[in-house]
C-alpha positions as CSV (number, residue, x, y, z in Angstrom):
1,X,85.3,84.5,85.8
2,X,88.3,85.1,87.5
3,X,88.6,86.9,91.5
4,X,89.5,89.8,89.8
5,X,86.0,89.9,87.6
6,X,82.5,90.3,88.2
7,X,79.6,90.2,85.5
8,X,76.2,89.4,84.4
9,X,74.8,88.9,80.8
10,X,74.6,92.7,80.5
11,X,77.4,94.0,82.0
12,X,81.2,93.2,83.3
13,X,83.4,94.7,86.3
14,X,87.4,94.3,86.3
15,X,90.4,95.2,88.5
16,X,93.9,95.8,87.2
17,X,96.9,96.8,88.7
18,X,99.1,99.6,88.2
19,X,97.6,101.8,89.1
20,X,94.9,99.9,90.6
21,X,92.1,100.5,87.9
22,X,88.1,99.5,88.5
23,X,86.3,98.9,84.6
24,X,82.8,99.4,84.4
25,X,81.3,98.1,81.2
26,X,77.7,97.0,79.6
27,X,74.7,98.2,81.5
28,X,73.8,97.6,85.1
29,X,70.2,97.8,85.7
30,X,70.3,95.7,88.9
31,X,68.3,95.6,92.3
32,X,70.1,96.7,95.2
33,X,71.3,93.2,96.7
34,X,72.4,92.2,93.4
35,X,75.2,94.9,93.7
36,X,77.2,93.0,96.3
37,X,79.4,91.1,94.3
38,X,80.4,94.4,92.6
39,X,80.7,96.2,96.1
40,X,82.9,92.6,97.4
41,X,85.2,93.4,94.4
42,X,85.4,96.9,95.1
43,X,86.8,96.0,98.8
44,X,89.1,93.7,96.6
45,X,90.7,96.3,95.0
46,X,90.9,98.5,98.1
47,X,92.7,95.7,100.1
48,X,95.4,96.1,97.2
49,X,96.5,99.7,99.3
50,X,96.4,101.6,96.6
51,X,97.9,105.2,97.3
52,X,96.1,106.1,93.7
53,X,92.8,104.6,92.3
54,X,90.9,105.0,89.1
55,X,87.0,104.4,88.6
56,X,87.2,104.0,84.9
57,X,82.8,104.2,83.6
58,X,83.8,105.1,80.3
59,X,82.1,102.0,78.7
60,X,79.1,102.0,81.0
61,X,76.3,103.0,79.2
62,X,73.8,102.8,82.3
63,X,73.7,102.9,85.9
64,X,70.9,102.5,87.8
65,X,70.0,104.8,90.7
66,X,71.2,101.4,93.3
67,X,74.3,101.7,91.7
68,X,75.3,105.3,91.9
69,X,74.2,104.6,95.3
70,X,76.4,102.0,95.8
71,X,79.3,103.8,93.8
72,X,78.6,106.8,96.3
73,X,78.8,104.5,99.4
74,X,82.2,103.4,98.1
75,X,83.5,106.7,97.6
76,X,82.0,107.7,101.3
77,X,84.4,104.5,102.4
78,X,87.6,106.1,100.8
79,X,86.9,108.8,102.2
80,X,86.9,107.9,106.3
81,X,89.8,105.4,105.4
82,X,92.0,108.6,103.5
83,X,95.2,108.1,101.8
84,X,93.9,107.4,98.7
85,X,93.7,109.5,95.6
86,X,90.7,108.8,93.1
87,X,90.2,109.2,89.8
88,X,86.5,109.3,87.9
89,X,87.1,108.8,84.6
90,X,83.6,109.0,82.4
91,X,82.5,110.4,78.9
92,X,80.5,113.5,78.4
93,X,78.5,111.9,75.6
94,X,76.8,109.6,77.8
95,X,74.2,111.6,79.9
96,X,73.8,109.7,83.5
97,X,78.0,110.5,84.0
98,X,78.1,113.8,83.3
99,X,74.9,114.2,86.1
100,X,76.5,111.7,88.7
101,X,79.9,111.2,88.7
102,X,80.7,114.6,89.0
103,X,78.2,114.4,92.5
104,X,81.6,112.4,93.5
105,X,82.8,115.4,94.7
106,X,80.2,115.8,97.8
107,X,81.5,112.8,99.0
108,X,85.2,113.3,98.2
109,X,86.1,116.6,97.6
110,X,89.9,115.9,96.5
111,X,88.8,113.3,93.5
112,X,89.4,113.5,90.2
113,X,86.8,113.7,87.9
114,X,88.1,113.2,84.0
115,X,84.9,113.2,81.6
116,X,86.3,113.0,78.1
């Protein structure tokens, strides 16, 4: 995998530029400490200084409650550092976005959230 990728048998998490874009894909059914390469990419991405940054879950068909957790405490980390303008971008069909990415918003009132 390359510095820019992250993934396990189940699931696989990307960065790409332009605007700086985070994929979540497969299903991520992972204990809490196994969420820090994912969280070590995020900080990738944020290192980029992005003015604008999408969170793109349309492919993710799961997320366990350590990951919404740790998608939250991300979003909590845009937040105190500001300048940054985030996008959710999620389907309605698939039941665990429509409940918690829209939650973004407690944490970052000015996001985005683009469930199609």
């Amino acid at each position: 995998m390359q510095e820019n990728e992250v993934g396990g048998g189940a699931y696989r998490v990307w960065v790409e530029d332009d605007p700086v874009t985070i994929h979540f894909s497969g299903s991520m059914r992972l204990p809490m400490k196994d969420y820090k390469p994912v969280t070590d990419l995020l900080n990738v991405a944020l290192e980029r200084s992005p003015k604008a940054l999408v969170m793109d879950f349309q492919e993710l068909t799961f997320l366990n409650s350590s990951g919404i957790n740790m998608v939250f405490r991300f979003v909590i980390t845009l937040r105190r550092r500001g300048g940054v303008d985030l996008e959710v971008r999620g389907k309605k069909t698939i039941q665990w976005q429509t409940k918690s990415l829209t939650s973004v918003r407690k944490f970052l009132p000015k996001a985005r959230i683009v469930l199609l």
